[in-house]
C-alpha positions in Angstrom: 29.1 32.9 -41.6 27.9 35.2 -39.0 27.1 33.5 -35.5 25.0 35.4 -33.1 25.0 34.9 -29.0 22.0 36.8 -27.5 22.2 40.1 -29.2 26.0 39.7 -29.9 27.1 38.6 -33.4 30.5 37.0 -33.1 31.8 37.7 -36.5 32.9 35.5 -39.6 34.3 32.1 -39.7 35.8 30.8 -42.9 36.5 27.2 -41.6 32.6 26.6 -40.8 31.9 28.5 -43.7 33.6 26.5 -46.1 32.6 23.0 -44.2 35.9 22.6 -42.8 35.7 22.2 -39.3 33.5 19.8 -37.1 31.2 22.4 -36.0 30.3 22.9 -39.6 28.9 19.5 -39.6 26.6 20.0 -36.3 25.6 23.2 -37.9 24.0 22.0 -41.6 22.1 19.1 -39.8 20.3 21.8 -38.1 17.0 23.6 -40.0 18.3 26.7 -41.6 17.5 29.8 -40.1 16.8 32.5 -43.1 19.3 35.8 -42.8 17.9 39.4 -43.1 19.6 42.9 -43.1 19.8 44.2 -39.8 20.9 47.3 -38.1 24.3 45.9 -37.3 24.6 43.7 -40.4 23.0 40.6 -40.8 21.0 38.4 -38.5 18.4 36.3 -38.4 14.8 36.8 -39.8 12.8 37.9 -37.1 9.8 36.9 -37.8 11.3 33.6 -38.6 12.8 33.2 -35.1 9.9 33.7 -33.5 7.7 31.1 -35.5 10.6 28.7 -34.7 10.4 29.8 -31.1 6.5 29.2 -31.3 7.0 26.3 -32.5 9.5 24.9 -30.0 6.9 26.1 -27.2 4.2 24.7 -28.8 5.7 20.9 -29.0 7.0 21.0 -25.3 3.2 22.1 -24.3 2.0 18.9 -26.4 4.9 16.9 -24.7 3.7 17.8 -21.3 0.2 17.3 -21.8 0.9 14.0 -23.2 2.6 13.1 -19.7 0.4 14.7 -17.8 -2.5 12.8 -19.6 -0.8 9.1 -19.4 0.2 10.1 -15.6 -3.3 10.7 -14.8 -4.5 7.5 -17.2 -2.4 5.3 -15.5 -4.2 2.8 -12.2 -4.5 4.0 -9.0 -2.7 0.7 -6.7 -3.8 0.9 -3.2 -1.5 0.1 -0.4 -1.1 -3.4 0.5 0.0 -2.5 4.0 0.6 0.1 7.1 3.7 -0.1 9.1 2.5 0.4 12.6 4.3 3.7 13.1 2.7 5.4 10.2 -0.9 5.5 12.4 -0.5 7.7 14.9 -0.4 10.5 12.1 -2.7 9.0 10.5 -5.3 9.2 12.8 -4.3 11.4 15.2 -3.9 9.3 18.1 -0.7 7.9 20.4 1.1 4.7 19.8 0.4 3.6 23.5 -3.4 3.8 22.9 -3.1 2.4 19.1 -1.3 -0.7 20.6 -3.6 -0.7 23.1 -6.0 -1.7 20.7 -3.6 -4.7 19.3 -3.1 -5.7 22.6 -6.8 -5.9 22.9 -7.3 -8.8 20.1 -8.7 -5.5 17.9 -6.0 -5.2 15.5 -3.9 -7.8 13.9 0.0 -7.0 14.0 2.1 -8.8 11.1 6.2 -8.8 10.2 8.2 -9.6 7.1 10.5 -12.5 7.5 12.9 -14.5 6.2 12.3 -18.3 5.7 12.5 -19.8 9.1 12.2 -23.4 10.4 9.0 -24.5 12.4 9.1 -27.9 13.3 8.8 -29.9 9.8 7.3 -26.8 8.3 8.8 -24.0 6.7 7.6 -20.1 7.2 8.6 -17.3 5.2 6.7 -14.1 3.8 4.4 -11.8 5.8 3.1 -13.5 9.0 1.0 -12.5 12.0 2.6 -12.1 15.7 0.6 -12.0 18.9 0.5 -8.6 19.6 1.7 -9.7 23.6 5.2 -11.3 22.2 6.0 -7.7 21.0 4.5 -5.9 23.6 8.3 -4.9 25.0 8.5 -3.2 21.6 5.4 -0.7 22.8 6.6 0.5 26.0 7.6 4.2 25.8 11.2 3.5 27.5 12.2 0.5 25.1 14.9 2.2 22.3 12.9 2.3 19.1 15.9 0.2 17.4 16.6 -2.4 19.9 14.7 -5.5 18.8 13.2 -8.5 20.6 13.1 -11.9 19.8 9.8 -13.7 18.3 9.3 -17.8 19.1 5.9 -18.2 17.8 4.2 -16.8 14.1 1.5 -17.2 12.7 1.4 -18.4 8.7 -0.7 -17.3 6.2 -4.6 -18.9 7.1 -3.1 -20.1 10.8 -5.4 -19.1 13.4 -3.0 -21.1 16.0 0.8 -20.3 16.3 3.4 -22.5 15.2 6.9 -22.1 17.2 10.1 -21.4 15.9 12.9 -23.9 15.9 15.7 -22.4 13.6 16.9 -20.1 14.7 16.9 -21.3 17.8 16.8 -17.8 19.4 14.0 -17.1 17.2 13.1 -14.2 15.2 14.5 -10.4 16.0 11.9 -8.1 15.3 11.8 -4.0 15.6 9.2 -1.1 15.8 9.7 -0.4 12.8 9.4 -4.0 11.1 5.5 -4.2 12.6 2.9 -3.4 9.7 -0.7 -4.1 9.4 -2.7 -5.2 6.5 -4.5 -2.5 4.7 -8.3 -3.8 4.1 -8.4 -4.0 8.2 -6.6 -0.9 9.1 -9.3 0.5 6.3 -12.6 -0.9 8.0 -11.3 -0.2 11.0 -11.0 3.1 10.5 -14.8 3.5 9.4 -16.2 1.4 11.7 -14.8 4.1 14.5 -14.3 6.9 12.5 -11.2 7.2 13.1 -10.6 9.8 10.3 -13.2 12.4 11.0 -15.7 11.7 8.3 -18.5 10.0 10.2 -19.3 6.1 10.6 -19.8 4.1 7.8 -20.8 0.3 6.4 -18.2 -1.5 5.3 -17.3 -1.8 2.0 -17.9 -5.5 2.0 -20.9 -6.4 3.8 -20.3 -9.6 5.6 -22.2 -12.4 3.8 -23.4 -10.4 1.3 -23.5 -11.4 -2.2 -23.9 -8.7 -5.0 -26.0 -10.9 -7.5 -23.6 -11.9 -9.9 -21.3 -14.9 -10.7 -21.7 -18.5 -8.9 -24.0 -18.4 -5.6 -22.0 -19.2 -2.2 -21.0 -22.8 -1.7 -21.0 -22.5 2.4 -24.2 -21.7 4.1 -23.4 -18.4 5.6 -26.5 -17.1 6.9 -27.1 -20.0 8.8 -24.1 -20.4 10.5 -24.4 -16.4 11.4 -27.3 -17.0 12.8 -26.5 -19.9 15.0 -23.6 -18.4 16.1 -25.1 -15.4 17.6 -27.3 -16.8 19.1 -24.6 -18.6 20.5 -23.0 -15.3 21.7 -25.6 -14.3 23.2 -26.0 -16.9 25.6 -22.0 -17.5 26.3 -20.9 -14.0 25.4 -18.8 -12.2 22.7 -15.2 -14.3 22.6 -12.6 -11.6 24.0 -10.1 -12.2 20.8 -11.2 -11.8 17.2 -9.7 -15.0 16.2 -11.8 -17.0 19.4 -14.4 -15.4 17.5 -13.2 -17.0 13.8 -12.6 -20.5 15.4 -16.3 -20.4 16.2 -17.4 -19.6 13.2 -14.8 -22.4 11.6 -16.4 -25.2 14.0 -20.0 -24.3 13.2 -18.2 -24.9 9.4 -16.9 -28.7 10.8 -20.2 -29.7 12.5 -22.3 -28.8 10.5 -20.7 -29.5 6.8 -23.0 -32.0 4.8 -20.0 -32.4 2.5 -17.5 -31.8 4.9 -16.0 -28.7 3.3 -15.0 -25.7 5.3 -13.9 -22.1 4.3 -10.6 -20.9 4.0 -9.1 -19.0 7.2 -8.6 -15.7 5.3 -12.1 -16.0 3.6 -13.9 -16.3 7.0 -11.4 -13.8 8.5 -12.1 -10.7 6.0 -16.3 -11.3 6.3 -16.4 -11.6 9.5 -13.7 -9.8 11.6 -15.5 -6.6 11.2 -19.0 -8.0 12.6 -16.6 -8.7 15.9 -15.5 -5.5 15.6 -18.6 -3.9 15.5 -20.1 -5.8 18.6 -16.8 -5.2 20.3 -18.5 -1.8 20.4 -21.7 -2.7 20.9 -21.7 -5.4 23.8 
């Protein structure tokens, strides 16, 4: 049988000729290739190679845009969270004046930790800190990986910290560890254009309902109203969550029933109305 490399024929073997050898066996599980004269003895067809060649092009074309297809098919997930040193890039401004803003009540500042003893309670998961226990972390001369320690979190639907009692020394936090969540570093964004493509309303609108499924069970609109007009006699509460815990006791008041809302439902309506007067009063 005459073997060919590139344009070279390497001659006759009788051992894969006669099925004698373990090549032979690779070979006759492949498609035949039919011989023809050539110039320099006998080869492969040509026009026979190239239909095979087609062929072989054709199905890694159909294999690729089968991929490409189910890759662009497949869900876009949006992020969950931003660490806190991803945001200067992202909107173009310093970490001094970004944590300025966290510092300021305007953004919420939240850590990863490992399950942790708080009196009788137990904390573990993503949690809140007050943006002035890791203030040490923000100040241009403190050594990005040097950590400091945390005494008081703040769970899931907390609005007031719980401390820390195991470990004792509490919890060692880094730079790097700080992330905020997504949905707020999202609104708050558009709400000061932070991105260059002019203001806009938020996705959500506070106490807003879009006409479908079961009508609110907590009179919204009322308490919203009362409430400002509370502001504007007392004033805007300095700290977003000053501003929440009013909105919570207008809930504990003024409940026929005596249900109130869920932290985290009242926190993602209305922390961007405090936002937005932040700005305007």
């Amino acid at each position: 049988m005459i073997f060919s490399r590139g344009n070279r024929w390497l001659g006759f073997d009788p051992e894969i000729l006669f099925g004698t050898s373990r090549t032979s066996q690779r070979v006759t599980d492949r498609r035949a290739v039919p011989l023809c004269p050539t110039v320099s003895g006998i080869g492969p067809e040509p026009h026979s190679a190239i239909r095979h060649a087609d062929t072989a092009v054709a199905g890694i074309a159909e294999c690729t845009s089968a991929a490409e297809k189910e890759e662009t098919d497949m869900p876009k997930i949006s992020r969950a969270f931003f660490y806190l040193t991803e945001l200067p890039i992202r909107w173009g401004r310093s970490l001094p004046e970004i944590t300025g803003w966290a510092l300021a009540g305007r953004l919420n500042i939240m850590v990863p930790i490992a399950p942790v003893q708080c009196g009788i309670e137990r904390a573990s998961g993503i949690v809140r800190v007050r943006a002035e226990d890791v203030a040490r972390l923000f100040h241009p001369d403190h050594p990005i990986n040097l950590s400091c320690a945390v005494i008081r979190i703040l769970p899931p639907g907390a609005l007031d910290p719980v401390y820390v009692t195991d470990p004792a020394g509490g919890i060692e936090v880094r730079l790097r560890d700080l992330m905020l969540d997504a949905e707020e570093v999202s609104d708050f964004e558009q709400i000061n254009d932070l991105l260059g493509i002019g203001t806009r309303s938020i996705r959500k609108k506070a106490g807003g309902n879009s006409g479908q499924g079961r009508p609110a069970a907590y009179e919204w609109e009322t308490m919203l109203v009362d409430v400002m007009i509370d502001i504007s006699e007392n004033g805007l509460p300095d700290k977003q969550d000053d501003f929440l815990k009013l909105i919570l006791d207008w809930f504990t008041e003024n409940s026929a029933d005596g249900m109130v809302p869920e932290v985290s439902t009242v926190r993602k309506r209305y922390a961007p109305i405090w936002w937005r007067l932040q700005d305007r009063l």
